[in-house]
MOPAC internal coordinates of N, CA, C and O (Angstrom, degrees):
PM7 1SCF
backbone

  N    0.0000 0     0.00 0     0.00 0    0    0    0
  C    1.4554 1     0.00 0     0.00 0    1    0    0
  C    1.5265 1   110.60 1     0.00 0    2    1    0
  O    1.2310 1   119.09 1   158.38 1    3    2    1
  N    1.4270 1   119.34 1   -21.62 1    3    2    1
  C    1.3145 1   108.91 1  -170.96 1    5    3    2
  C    1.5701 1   114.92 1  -102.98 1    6    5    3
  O    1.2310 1   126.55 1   175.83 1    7    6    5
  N    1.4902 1   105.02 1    -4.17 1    7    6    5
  C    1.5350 1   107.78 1   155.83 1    9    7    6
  C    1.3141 1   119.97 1   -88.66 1   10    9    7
  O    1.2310 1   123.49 1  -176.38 1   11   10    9
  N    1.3199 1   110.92 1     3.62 1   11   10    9
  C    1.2787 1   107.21 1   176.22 1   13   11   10
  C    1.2192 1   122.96 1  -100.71 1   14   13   11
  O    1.2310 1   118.38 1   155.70 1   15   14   13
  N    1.4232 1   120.69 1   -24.30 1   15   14   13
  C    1.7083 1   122.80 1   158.61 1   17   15   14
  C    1.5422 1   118.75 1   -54.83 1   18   17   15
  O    1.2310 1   107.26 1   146.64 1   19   18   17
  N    1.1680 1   141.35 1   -33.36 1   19   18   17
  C    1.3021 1   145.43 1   175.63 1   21   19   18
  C    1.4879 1   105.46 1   -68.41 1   22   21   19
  O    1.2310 1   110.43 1   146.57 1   23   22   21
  N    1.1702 1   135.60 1   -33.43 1   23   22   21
  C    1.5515 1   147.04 1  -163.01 1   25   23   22
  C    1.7407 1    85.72 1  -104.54 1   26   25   23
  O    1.2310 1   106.55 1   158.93 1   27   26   25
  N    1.1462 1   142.62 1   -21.07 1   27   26   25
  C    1.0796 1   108.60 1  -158.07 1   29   27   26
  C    2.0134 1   101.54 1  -108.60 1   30   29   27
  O    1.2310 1   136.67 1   154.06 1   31   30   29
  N    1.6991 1    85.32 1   -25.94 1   31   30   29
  C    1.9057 1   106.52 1   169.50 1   33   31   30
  C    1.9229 1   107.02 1   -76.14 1   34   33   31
  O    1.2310 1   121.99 1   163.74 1   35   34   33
  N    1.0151 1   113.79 1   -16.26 1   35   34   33
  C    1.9107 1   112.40 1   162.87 1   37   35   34
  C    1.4726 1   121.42 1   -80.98 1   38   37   35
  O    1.2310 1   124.59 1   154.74 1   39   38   37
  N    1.3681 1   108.79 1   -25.26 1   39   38   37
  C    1.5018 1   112.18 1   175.82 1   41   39   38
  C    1.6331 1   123.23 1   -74.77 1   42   41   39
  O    1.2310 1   133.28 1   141.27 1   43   42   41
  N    1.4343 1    91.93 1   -38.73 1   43   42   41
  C    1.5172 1   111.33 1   168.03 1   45   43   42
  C    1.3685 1   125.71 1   139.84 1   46   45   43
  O    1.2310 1   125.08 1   168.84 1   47   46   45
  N    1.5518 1   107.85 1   -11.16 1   47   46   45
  C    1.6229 1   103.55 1  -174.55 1   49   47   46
  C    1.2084 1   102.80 1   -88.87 1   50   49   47
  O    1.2310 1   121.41 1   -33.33 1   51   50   49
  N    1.4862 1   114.91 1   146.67 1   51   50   49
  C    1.4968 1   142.78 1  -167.02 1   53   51   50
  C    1.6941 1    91.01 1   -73.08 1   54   53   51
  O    1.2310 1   128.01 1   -27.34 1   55   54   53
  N    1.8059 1   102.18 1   152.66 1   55   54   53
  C    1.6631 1    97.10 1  -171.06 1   57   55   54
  C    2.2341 1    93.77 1   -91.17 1   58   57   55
  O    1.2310 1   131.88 1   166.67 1   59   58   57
  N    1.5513 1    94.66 1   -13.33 1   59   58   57
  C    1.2938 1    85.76 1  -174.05 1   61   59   58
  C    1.8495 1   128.30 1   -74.56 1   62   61   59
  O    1.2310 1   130.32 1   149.55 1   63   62   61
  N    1.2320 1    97.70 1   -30.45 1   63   62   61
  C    1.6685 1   112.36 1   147.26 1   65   63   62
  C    1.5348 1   104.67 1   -34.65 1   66   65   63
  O    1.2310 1   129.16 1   104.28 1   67   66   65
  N    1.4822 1    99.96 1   -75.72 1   67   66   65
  C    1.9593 1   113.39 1  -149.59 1   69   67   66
  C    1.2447 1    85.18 1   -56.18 1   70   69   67
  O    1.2310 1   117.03 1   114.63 1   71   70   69
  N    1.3679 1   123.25 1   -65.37 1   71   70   69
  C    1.7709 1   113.60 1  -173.99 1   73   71   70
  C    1.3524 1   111.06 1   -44.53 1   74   73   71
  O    1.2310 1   102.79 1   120.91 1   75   74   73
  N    1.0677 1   149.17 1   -59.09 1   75   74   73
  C    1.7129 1   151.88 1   174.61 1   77   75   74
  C    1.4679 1   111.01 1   -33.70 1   78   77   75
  O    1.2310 1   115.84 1   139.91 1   79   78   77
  N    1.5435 1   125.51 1   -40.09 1   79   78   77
  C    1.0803 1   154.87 1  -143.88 1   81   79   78
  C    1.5821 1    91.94 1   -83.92 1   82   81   79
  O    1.2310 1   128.59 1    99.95 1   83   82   81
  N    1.4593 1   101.07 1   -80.05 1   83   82   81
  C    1.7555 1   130.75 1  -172.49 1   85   83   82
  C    1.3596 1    88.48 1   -61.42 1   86   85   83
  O    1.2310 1    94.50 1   101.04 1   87   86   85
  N    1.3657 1   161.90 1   -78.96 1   87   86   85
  C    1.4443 1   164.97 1  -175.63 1   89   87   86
  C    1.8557 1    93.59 1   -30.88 1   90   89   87
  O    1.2310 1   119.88 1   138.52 1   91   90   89
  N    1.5629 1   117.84 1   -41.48 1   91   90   89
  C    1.8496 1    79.07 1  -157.64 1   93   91   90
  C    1.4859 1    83.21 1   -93.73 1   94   93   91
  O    1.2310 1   114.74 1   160.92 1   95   94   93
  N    1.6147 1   127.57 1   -19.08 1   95   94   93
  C    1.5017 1   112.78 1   177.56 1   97   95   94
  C    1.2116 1   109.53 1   -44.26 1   98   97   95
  O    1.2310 1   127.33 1   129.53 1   99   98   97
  N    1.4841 1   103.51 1   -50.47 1   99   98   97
  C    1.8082 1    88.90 1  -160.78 1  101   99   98
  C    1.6274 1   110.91 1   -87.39 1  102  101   99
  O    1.2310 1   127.53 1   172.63 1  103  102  101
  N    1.1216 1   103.12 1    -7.37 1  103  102  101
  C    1.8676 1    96.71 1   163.95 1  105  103  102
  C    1.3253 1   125.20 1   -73.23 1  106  105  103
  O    1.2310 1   126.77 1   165.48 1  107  106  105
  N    1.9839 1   104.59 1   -14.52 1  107  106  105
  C    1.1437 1   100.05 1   169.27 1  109  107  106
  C    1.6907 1   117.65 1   -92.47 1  110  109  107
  O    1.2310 1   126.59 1   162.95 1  111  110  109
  N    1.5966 1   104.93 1   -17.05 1  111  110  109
  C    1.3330 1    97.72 1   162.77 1  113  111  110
  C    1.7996 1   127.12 1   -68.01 1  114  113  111
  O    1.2310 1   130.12 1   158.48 1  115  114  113
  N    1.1930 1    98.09 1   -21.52 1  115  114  113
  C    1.1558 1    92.62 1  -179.39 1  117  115  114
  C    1.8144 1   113.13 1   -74.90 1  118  117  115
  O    1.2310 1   126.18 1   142.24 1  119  118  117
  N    1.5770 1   105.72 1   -37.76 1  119  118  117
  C    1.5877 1    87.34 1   172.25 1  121  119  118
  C    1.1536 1   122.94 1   -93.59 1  122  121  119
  O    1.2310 1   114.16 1  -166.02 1  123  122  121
  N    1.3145 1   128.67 1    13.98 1  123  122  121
  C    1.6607 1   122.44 1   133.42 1  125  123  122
  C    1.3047 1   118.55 1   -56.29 1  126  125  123
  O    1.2310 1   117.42 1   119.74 1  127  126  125
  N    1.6799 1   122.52 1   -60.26 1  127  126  125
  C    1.3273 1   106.17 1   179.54 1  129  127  126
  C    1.5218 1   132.13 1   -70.61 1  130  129  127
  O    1.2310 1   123.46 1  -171.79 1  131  130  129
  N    1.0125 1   110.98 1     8.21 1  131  130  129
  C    1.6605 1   125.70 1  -169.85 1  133  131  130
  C    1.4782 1    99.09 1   -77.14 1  134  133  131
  O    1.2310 1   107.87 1   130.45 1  135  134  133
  N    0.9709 1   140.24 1   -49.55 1  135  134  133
  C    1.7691 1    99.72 1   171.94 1  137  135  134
  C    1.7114 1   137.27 1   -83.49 1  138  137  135
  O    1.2310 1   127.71 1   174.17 1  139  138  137
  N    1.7311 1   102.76 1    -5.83 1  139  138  137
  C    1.6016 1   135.18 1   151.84 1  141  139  138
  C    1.9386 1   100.32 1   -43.58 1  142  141  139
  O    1.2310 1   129.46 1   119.98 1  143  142  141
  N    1.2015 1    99.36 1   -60.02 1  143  142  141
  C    1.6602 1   117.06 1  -163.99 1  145  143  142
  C    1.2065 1    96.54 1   -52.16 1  146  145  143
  O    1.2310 1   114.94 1   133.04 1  147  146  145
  N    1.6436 1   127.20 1   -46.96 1  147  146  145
  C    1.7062 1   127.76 1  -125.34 1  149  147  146
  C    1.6860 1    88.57 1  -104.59 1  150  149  147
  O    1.2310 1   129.58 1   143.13 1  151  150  149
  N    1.2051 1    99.14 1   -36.87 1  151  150  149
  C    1.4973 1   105.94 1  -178.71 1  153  151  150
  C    1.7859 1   117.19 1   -71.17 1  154  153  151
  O    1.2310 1   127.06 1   150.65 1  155  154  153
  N    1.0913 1   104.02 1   -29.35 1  155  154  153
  C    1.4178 1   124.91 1   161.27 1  157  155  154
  C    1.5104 1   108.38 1   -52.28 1  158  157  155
  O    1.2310 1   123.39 1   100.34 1  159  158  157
  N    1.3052 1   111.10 1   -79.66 1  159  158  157
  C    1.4426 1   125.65 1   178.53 1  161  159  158
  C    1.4847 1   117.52 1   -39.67 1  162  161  159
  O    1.2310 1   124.10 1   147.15 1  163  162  161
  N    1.3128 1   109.75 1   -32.85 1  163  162  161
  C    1.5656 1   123.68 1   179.69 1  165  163  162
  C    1.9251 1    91.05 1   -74.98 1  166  165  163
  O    1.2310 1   121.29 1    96.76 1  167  166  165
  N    1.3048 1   115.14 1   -83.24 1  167  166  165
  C    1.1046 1   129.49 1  -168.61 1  169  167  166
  C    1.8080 1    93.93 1   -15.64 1  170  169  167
  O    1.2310 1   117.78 1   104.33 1  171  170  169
  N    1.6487 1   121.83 1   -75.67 1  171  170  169
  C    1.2816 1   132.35 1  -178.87 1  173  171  170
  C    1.1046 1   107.08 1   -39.08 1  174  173  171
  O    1.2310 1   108.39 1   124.19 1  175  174  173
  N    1.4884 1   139.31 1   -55.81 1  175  174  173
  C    1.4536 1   137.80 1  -158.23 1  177  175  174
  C    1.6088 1    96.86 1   -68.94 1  178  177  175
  O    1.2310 1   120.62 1   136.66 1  179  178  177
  N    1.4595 1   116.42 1   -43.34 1  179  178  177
  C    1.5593 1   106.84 1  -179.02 1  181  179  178
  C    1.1887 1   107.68 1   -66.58 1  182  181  179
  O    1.2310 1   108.16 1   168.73 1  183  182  181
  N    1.1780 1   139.72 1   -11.27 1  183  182  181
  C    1.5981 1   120.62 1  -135.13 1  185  183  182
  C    1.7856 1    84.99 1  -116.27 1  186  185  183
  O    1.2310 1   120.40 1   152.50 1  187  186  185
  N    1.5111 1   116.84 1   -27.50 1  187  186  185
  C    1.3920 1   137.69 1   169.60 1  189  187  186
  C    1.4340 1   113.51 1   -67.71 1  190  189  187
  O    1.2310 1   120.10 1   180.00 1  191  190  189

């Protein structure tokens, strides 16, 4: 990942985009996995 920010700021896209970009992906991964997660979390608390 960290050779890849230098290659990706020479081509031309701004890192403040790409960061904006990667932030709402994974907020949207996260509320897809959010009831995967909760059920998980349950699973552990019983199993504890």
């Amino acid at each position: 990942m960290l050779i890849v920010i230098p290659v990706i700021s020479m081509i031309g896209i701004k890192m403040t985009s790409l960061i904006a970009i990667m932030g709402a992906v994974c907020f949207a991964v996260g509320l897809a996995l959010q009831g995967t997660l909760s059920n998980f979390a349950g699973i552990v608390m019983i199993l504890i």
